[in-house]
C-alpha positions in Angstrom: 32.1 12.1 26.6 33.4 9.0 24.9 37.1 9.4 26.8 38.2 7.2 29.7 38.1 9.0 33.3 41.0 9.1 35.3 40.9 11.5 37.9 37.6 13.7 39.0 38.3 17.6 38.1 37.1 20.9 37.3 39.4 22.6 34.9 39.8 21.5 31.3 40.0 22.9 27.7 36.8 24.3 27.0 35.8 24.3 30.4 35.8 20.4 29.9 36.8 18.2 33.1 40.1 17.2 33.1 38.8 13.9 34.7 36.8 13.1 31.6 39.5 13.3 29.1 42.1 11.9 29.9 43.3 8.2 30.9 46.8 6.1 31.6 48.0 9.2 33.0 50.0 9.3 36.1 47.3 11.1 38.4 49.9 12.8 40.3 50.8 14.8 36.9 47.7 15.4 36.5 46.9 16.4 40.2 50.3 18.7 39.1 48.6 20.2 36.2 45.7 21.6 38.4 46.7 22.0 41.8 46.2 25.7 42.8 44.7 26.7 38.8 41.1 25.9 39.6 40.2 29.5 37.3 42.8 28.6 34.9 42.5 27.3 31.3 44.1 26.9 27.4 42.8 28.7 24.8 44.3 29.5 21.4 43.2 29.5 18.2 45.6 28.3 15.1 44.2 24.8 15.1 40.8 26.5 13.5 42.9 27.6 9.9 43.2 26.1 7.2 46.8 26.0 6.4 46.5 26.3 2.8 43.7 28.8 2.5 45.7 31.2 4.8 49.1 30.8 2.6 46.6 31.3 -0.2 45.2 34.7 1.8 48.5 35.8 2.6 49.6 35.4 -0.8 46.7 37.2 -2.0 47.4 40.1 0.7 50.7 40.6 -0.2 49.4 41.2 -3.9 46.8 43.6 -2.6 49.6 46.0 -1.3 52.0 45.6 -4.5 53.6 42.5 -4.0 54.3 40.2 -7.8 53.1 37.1 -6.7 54.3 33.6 -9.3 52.9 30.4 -8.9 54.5 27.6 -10.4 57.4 29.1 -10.7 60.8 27.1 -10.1 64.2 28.9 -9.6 66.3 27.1 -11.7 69.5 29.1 -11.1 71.1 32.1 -9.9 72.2 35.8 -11.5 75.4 37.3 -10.3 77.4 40.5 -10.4 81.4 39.8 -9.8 81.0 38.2 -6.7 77.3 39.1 -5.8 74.2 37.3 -6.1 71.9 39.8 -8.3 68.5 38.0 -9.2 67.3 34.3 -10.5 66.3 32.6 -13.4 63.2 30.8 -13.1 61.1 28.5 -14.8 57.2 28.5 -15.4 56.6 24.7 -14.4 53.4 25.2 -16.7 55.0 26.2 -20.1 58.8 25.8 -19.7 59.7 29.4 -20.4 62.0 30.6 -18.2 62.8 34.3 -17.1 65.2 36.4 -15.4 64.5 38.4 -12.5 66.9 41.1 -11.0 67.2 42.1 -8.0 69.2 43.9 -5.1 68.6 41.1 -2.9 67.3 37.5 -2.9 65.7 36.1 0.1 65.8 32.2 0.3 62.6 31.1 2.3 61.9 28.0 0.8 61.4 26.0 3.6 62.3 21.9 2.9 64.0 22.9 -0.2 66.6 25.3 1.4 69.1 23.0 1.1 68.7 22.8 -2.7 68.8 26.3 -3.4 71.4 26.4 -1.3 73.6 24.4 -3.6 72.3 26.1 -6.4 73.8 28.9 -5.5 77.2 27.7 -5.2 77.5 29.2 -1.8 78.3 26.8 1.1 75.7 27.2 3.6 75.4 28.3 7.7 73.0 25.5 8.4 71.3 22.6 6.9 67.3 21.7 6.9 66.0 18.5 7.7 62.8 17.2 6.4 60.4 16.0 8.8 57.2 14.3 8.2 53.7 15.2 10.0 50.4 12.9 9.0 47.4 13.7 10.5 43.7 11.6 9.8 40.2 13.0 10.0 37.3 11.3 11.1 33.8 12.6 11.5 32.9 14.6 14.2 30.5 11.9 15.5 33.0 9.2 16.0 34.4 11.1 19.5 31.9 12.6 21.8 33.4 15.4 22.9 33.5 19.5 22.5 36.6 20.3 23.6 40.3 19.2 22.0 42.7 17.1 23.7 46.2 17.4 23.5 48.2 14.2 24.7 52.0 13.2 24.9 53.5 10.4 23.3 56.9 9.0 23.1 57.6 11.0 20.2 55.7 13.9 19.6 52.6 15.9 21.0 49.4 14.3 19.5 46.5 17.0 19.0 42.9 15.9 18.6 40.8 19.0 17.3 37.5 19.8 16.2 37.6 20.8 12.8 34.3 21.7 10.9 32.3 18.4 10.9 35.6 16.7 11.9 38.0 15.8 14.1 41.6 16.0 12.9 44.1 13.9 14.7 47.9 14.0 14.7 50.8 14.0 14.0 53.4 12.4 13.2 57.6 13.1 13.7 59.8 10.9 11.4 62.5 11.6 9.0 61.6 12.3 5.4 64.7 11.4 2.6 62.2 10.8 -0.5 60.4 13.6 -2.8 60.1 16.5 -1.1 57.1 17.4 -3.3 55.1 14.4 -2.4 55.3 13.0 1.3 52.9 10.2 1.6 51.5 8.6 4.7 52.0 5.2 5.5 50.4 2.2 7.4 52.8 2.7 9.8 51.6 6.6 10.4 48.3 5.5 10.3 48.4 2.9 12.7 51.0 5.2 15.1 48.1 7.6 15.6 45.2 5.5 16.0 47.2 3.1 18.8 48.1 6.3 20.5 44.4 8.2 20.1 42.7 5.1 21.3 44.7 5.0 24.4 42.4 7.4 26.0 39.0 6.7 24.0 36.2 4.7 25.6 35.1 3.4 21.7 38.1 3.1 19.7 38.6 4.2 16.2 39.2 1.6 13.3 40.6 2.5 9.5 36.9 2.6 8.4 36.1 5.8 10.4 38.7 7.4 8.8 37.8 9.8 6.2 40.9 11.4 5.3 44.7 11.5 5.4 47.4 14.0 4.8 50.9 14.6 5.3 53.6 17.8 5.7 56.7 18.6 6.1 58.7 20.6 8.7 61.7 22.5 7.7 63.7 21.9 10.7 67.2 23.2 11.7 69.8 19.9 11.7 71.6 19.1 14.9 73.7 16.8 16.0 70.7 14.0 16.8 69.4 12.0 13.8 65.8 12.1 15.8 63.9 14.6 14.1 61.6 15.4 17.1 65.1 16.4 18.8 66.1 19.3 16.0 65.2 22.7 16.4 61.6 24.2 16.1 63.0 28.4 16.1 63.9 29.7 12.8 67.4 30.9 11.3 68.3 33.6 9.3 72.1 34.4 7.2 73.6 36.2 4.7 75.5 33.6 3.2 76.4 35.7 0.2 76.4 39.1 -1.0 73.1 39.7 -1.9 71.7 36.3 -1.1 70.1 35.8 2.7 68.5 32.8 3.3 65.8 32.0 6.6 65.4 28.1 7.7 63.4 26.5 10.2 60.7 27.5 11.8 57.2 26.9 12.3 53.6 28.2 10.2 52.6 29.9 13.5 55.5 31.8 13.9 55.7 32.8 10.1 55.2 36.7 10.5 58.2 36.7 12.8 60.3 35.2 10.2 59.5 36.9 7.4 60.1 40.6 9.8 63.9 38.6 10.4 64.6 37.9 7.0 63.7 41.2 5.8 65.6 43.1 8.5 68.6 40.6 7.5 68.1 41.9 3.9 67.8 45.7 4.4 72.0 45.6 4.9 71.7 45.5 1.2 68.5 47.6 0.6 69.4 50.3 2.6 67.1 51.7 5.0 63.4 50.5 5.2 60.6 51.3 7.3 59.9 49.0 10.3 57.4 45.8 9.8 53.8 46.6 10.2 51.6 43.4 9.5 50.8 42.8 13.0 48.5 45.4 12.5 47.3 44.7 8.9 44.5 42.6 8.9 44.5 39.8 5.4 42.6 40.4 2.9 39.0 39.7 4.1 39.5 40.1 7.6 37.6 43.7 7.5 34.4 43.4 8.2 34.2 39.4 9.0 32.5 40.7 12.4 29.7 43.1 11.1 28.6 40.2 7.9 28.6 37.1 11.2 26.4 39.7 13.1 23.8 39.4 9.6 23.6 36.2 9.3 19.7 35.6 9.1 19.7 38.9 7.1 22.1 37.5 4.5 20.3 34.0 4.7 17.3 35.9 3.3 18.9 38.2 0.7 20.4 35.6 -1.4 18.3 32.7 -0.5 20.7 30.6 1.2 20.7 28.1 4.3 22.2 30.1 7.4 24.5 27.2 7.7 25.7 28.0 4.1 26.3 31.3 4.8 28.3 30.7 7.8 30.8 28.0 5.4 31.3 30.7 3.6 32.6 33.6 6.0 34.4 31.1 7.8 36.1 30.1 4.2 36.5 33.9 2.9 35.6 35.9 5.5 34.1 39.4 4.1 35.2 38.3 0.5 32.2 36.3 0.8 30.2 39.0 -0.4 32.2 38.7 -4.2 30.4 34.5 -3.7 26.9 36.1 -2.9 27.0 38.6 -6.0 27.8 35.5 -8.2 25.1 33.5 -6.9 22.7 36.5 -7.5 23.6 36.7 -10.6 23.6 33.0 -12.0 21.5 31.0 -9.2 23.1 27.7 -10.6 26.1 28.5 -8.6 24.5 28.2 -5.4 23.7 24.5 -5.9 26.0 21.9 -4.2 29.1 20.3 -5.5 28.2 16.9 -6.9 30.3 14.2 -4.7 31.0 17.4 -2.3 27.9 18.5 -1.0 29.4 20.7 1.6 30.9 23.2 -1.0 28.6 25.0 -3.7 29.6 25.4 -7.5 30.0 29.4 -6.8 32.9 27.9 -4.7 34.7 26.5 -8.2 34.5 29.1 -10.4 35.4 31.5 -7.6 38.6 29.5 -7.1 39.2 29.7 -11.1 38.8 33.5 -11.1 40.0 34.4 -8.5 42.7 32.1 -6.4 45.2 31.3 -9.0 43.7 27.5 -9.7 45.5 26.3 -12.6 44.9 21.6 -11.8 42.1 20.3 -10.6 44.6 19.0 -7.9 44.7 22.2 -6.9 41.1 22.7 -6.4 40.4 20.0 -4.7 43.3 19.3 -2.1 44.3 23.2 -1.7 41.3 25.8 -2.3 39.3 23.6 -1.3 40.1 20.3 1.4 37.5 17.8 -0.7 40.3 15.4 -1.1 40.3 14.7 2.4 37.1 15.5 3.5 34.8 12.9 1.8 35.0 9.1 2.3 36.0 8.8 -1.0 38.6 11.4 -1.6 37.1 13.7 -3.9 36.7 11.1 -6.5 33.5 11.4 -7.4 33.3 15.1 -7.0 36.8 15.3 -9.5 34.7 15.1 -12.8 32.2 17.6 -12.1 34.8 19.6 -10.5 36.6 19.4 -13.6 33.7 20.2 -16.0 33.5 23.3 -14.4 36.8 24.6 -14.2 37.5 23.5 -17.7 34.2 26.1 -18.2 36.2 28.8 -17.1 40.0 28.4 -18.2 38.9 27.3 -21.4 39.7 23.3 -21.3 39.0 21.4 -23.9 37.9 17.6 -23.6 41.5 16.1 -24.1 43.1 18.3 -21.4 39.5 17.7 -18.8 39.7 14.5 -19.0 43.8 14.1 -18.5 43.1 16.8 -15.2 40.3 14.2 -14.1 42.6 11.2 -14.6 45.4 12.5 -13.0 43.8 13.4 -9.9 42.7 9.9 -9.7 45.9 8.1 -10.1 46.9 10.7 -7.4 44.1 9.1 -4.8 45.3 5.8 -6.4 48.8 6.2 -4.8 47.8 7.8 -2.0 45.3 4.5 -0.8 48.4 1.9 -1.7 50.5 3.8 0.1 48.5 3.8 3.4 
């Protein structure tokens, strides 16, 4: 393993020494850690998702069982009945138009925006969100010599080191975040807190050029009295802070069923009564029947002519959905060639997204359906013009509007680079 030894051991994550990963630990903690848990270990599995693929999912679940589900959609302002909130305007952030929506209640569950909507509705709120800003980095899976994550403490936050695909994702980050809550952008700074922190306990060290790619978040966390956003509150809030208006804050994206179940419980005062949440025990949207395809996986590698590696990309990207991608590429075997600049993803990968996720920007594609924009060296740039020529194949683009899609996703890279 390419991390500093500290202490000899036989426990770890992944059944990794604990001596081998770790150094400039106090050994007694560590000694702590272990003492009496020789047949003990960690094991949990959120750090394996991708964040915006399973928002995607979920989305696309909730659809499957009724739900209306708007994208790009901003709510612009609020209906009311005498003193009670009855339904929003909102806006369609592609063409303008704007709509009303009625409603018995309205839930609030926009995260770092609550505050906004908050005002918005004129109504003076229980609590206030504070923005907080997470980066995280990627760098190929070669640059650390390890199988097993590590999870290390700094002075401000926990910094996570996980295997992810054919990388490594390392982060994050805890500051304060008073700019565009659309657009939080890394910084040298961020950059430069994680590696001096990561490199603490690696033998060889990581440099700016083994990074491939960089990204940023933000947490919606509950404001306290401290002005130190690591010292806010992770658990989630839920009010009705007006008739017919109930609004959920904080929170975190593991706990997110949990919250929703609160904030619908909060809302049936004014629905009346409802039946008692049941997702725990509905699988998403491509969940059923995952196992039985993973079990076929040389028998699917021969029916539609693909690498077993390919097939394993996809029914780790769309789980039993996957079968939709294989009928494509049986049907028009372009689509199973790679992406150009991407060659991880296939073409049947694009169009699917077009059809079928609710792509509208080639932004979208590539940072959200799919995560080229941080998985090549070069941020998707060179995959952004064929991207584009497909897309604009299937929601009917014509040449002015492909090549303003293609441009704008550049100056986004643009900003991103000066930024870091």
């Amino acid at each position: 393993m390419s991390i500093k030894n500290i202490l000899p051991g036989k426990i770890g994550l992944g059944g990794a020494p604990l001596g081998n990963m770790f150094r400039n630990i106090p050994q007694e903690d560590v000694q702590a850690t272990v003492s009496g848990a020789w047949d003990l270990g960690i094991r949990y599995f959120d750090t394996v998702v991708d964040d915006a693929r399973h928002t995607m999912t979920v989305a696309r679940t909730a659809a499957h069982y009724g739900a209306v589900v708007r994208t790009s959609t901003q709510v612009v302002d609020f209906l009311r009945e005498a003193d009670r909130v009855s339904g929003v305007v909102v806006r369609d952030s592609e063409t303008g138009a704007t709509t009303e929506i009625r409603s018995t209640v309205v839930i609030n569950a926009t995260g770092v925006w609550t505050d906004e909507l908050q005002a918005l509705s004129h109504q003076k709120g229980r609590f206030r969100v504070r923005a907080s800003k997470g980066v995280h980095i990627l760098v190929p899976r070669d640059r650390i010599v390890s199988d097993v994550a590590l999870i290390l403490r700094t002075e401000k936050s926990v910094l996570f080191v996980i295997p992810w695909g054919i990388h490594w994702i390392i982060g994050t980050t805890d500051t304060d975040w008073n700019l565009d809550l659309a657009h939080p952008a890394a910084t040298a700074t961020d950059i430069d807190y994680i590696l001096d922190h990561v490199n603490k306990v690696l033998i060889t060290e990581l440099t700016r050029e083994d990074i491939t790619g960089v990204y940023a978040g933000l947490r919606p966390l509950l404001a306290g009295e401290s002005d130190e956003t690591s010292k806010l509150s992770r658990e989630h809030a839920v009010a009705a802070i007006a008739p017919g208006l109930v609004t959920i804050a904080g929170g975190k994206y593991t706990t997110y069923r949990v919250m929703a179940k609160d904030a619908v419980d909060a809302a049936a005062e004014d629905l009346g009564p409802i039946k008692d949440s049941v997702t725990e025990n509905v699988p998403l949207i491509g969940a059923e029947g995952y196992q039985a395809l993973v079990n076929q996986l040389d028998t699917l590698s021969r029916r539609h002519d693909l690498p077993v590696w390919r097939v394993t990309h996809l029914l780790d990207r769309y789980g039993s959905m996957a079968v939709d991608l294989f009928a494509m590429i049986d049907e028009d075997r372009s689509l199973a060639e790679p992406l150009a600049g991407a060659a991880e993803y296939l073409r049947v990968e694009v169009v699917y997204a077009a059809r079928h996720e609710a792509t509208l920007h080639l932004n979208d594609l590539l940072t959200r359906r799919t995560r080229i924009s941080i998985e090549t060296t070069d941020r998707g740039v060179e995959a952004a013009e064929p991207a584009a020529q497909i897309l604009a194949a299937e929601l009917g683009w014509d040449e002015e509007r492909t090549r303003s899609e293609v441009e704008h996703y550049l100056r986004r890279v643009q900003a991103e680079i000066e930024s870091q």
